[in-house]
C-alpha positions as CSV (number, residue, x, y, z in Angstrom):
1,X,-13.3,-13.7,-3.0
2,X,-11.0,-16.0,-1.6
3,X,-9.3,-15.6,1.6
4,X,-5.6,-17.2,2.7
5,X,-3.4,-16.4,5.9
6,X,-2.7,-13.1,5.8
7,X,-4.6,-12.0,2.5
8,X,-7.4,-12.0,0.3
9,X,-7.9,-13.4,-3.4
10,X,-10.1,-11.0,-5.9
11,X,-11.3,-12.5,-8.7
12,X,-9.5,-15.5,-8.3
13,X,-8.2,-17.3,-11.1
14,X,-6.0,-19.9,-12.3
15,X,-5.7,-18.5,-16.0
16,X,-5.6,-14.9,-14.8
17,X,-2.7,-13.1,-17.3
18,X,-2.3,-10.2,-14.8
19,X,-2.0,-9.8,-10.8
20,X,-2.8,-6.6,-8.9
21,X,-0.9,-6.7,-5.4
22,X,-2.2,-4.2,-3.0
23,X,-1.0,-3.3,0.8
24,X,-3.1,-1.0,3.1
25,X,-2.1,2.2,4.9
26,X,-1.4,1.9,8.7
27,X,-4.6,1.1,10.9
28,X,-6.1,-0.7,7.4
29,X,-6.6,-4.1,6.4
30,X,-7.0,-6.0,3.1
31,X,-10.7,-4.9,3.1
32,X,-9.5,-0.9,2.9
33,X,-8.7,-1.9,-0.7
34,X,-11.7,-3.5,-2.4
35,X,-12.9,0.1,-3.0
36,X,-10.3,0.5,-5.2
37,X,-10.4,-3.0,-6.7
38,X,-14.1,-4.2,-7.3
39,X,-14.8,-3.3,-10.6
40,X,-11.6,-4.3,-12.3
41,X,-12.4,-7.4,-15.1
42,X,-12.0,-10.7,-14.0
43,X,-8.9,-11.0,-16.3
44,X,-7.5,-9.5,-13.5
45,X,-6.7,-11.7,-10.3
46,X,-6.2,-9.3,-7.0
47,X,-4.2,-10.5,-3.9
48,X,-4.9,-7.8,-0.7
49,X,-2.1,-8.6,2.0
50,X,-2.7,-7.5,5.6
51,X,-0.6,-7.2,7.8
52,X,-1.2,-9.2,11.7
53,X,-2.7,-7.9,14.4
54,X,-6.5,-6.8,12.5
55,X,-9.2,-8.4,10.7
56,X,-8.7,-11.7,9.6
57,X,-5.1,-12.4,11.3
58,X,-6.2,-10.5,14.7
59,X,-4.8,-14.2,16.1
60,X,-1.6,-13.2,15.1
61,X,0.6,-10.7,17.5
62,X,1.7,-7.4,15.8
63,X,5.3,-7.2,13.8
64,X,7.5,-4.8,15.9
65,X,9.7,-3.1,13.4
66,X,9.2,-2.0,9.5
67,X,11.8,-4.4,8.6
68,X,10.0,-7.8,10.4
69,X,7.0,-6.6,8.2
70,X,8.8,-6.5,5.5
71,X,10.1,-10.1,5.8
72,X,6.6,-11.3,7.2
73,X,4.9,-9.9,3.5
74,X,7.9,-10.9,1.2
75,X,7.6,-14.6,2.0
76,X,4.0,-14.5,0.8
77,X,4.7,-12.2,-2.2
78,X,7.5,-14.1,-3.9
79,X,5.0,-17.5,-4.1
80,X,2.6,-15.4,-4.9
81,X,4.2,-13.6,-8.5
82,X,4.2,-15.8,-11.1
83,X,3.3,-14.1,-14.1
84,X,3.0,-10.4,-14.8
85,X,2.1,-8.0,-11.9
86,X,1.6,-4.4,-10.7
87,X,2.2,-3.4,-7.4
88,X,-0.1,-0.9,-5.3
89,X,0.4,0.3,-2.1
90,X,-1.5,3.1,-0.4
91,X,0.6,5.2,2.8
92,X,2.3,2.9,4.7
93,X,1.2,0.5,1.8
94,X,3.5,2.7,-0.8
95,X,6.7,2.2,1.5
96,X,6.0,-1.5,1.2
97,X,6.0,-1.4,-2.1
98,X,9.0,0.5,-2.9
99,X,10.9,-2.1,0.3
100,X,9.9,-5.1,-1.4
101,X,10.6,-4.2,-4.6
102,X,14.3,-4.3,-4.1
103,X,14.1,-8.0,-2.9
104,X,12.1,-9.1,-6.0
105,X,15.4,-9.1,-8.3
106,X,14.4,-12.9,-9.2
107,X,11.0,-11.9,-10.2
108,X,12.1,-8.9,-12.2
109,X,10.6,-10.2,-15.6
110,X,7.0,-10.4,-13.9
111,X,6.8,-6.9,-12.4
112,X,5.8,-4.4,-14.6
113,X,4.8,-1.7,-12.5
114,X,4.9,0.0,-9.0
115,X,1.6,2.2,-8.0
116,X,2.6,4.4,-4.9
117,X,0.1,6.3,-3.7
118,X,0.3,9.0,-0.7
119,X,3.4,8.1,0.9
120,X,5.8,10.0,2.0
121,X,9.6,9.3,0.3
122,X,11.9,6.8,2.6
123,X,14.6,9.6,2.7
124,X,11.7,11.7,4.2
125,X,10.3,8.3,6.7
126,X,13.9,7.4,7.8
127,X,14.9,11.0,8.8
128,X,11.4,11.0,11.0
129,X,12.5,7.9,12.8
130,X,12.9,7.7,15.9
131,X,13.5,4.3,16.7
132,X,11.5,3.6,19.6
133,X,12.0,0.6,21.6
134,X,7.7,-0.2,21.7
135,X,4.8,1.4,20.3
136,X,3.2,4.3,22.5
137,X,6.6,5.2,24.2
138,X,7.2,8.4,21.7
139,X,3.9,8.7,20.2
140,X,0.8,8.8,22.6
141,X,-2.9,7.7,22.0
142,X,-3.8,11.6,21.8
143,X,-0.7,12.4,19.4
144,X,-2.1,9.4,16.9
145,X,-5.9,10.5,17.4
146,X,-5.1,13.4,16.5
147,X,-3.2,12.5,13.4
148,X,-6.3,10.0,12.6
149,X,-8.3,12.9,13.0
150,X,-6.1,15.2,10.4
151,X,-5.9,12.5,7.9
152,X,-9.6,11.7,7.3
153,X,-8.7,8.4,8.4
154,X,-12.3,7.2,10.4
155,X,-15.9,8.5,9.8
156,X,-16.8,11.2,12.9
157,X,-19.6,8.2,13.1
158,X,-17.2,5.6,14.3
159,X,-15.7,7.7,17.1
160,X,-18.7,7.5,18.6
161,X,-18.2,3.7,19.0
162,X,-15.4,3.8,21.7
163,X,-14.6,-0.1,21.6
164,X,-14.6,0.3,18.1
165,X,-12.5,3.9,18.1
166,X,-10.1,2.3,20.4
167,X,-9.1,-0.5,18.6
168,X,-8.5,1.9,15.3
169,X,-6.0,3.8,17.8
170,X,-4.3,1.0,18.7
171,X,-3.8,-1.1,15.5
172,X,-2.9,2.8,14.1
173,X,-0.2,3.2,16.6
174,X,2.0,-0.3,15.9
175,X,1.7,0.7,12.5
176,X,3.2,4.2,12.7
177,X,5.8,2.4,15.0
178,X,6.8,0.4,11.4
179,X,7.3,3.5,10.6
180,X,8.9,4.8,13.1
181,X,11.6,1.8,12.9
182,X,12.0,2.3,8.6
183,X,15.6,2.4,8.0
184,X,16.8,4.1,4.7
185,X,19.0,2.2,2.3
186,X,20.6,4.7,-0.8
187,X,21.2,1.3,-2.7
188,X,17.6,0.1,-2.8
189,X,16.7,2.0,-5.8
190,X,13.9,1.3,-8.0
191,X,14.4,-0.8,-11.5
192,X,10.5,-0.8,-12.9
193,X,8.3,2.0,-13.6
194,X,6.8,3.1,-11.0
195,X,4.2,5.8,-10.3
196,X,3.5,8.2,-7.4
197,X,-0.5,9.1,-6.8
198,X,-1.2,12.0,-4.7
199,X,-4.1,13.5,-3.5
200,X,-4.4,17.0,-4.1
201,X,-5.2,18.4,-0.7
202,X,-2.7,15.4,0.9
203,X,-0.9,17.9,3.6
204,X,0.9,14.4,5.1
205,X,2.3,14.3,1.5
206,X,3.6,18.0,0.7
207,X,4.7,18.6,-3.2
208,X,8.7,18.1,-2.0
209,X,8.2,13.9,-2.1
210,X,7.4,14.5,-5.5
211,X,11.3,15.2,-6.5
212,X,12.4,12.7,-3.6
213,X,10.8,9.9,-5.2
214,X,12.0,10.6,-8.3
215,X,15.5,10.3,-6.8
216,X,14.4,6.7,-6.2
217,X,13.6,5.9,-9.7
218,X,16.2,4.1,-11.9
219,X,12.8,3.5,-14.6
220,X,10.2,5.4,-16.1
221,X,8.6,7.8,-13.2
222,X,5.7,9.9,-12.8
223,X,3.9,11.3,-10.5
224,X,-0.4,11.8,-10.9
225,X,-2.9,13.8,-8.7
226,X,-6.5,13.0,-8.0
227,X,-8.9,15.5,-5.9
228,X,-9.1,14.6,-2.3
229,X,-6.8,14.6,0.8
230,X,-4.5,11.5,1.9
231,X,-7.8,8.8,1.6
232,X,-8.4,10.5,-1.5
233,X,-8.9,6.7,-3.1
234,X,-11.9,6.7,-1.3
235,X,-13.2,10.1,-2.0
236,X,-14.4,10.1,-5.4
237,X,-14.1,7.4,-8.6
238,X,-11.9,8.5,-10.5
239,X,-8.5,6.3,-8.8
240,X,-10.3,3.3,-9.5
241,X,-10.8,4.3,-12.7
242,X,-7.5,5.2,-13.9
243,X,-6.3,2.1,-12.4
244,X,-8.7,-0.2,-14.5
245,X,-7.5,1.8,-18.0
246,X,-3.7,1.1,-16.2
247,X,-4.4,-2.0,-15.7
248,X,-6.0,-2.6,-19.2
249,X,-3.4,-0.5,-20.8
250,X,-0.3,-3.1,-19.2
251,X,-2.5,-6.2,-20.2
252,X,-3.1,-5.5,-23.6
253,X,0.8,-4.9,-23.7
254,X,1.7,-8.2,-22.7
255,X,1.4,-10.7,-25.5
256,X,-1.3,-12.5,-26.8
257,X,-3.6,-10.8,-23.9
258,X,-6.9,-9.1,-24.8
259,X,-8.4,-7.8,-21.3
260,X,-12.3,-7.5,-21.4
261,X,-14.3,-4.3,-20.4
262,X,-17.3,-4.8,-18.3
């Protein structure tokens, strides 16, 4: 693993033929991902973007709205697509992914596919927003413990570490204020094929953002279930599996590229 400003190389490789981007859900890092990621071949180079304010950029002050995080990750993620490319975002990830998307016009030829996985649809975030002028003014601490708490988001071991807890809370609660900033823009619609994972017992994500995404689709669209609730990635294998045989399925597409099974 290789680690830059801001995100981490997996399987890093000059001659890779495919790139897996992946952004984390709010109060993540780049290390919520390598779950997902470890056991893909090393045919397959990984980038893991974080986003400031955790892990290895905690020297860098928080973004304060959706659309400065946006900018922040796009400058990196332009450089960083130079050959063919799937992009996965999980939550607050998945938003990412569908925002950038519509700034990567000159990069179209590389992007083959975007993974979207337990996110609510931007119509849905935007008409949620409230627009607050800092984190914490409309959402408290106890309002986003207890959303933590509903989503599955920490272990009941780690609240017992209150430093540790704390920090969760806080990093949570300027990334729900991204959220609470996302403005919704009817023109940024989708041009690759794109997918929507779900987790089956996902009540953040109810069945209705199935038929909202698809609004948002210009390409090839389809939505997938996996058991498990919103950190259903995490929950059992079988995500990380289907994206290895996505993965393999898009490599062996793209020509002259044999992708080699472990």
């Amino acid at each position: 693993m290789k680690q830059e400003k801001g995100y981490l190389v997996y399987n890093p490789s000059p001659h890779a033929k495919l790139k897996l981007l992946c952004f984390h859900h709010a109060g993540g890092s780049a290390l919520s991902m390598v779950p997902l990621v470890r056991d893909l071949p090393e045919d397959v180079e990984v980038c893991l973007f974080e986003l400031p304010g955790r892990g290895m950029t905690n020297d860098l002050p928080f973004l304060s709205t959706f659309c400065e995080a946006k900018e922040y990750l796009f400058k990196t993620v332009f450089h960083y697509i130079d050959r063919p490319a799937v992009l996965f975002g999980h939550s607050l990830g998945g938003l990412f992914v569908y925002a950038l998307s519509s700034l990567l016009d000159e990069k179209s030829q590389y992007i083959k596919k975007l993974i979207i996985s337990a996110a609510r649809s931007p119509i849905t975030v935007a008409n949620h927003a409230t627009y607050p002028e800092a984190p914490f003014t409309r959402r408290t601490r106890e309002s986003i413990i207890a959303d933590i708490r509903r989503l599955g988001g920490v272990p009941n071991e780690l609240e017992s570490d209150s430093r540790l807890f704390n920090s969760i809370v806080d990093v949570t609660g300027r990334d729900f204020h991204l959220l609470d900033t996302f403005k919704f823009d009817d023109k940024a619609l989708v041009n690759y094929p794109m997918e929507l994972w779900l987790g089956t017992q996902d009540s953040a994500v109810p069945d209705g953002e199935v038929k909202l995404w698809e609004k948002m689709a210009l390409n090839d669209y389809k939505c997938r279930y996996f058991n498990g609730g919103h950190f259903y990635l995490s929950e059992n294998e079988e995500p990380a599996k289907e994206l290895r045989q996505e993965l393999m399925n898009i490599y062996t597409n793209i020509k002259g590229g044999v992708i080699h099974a472990n």
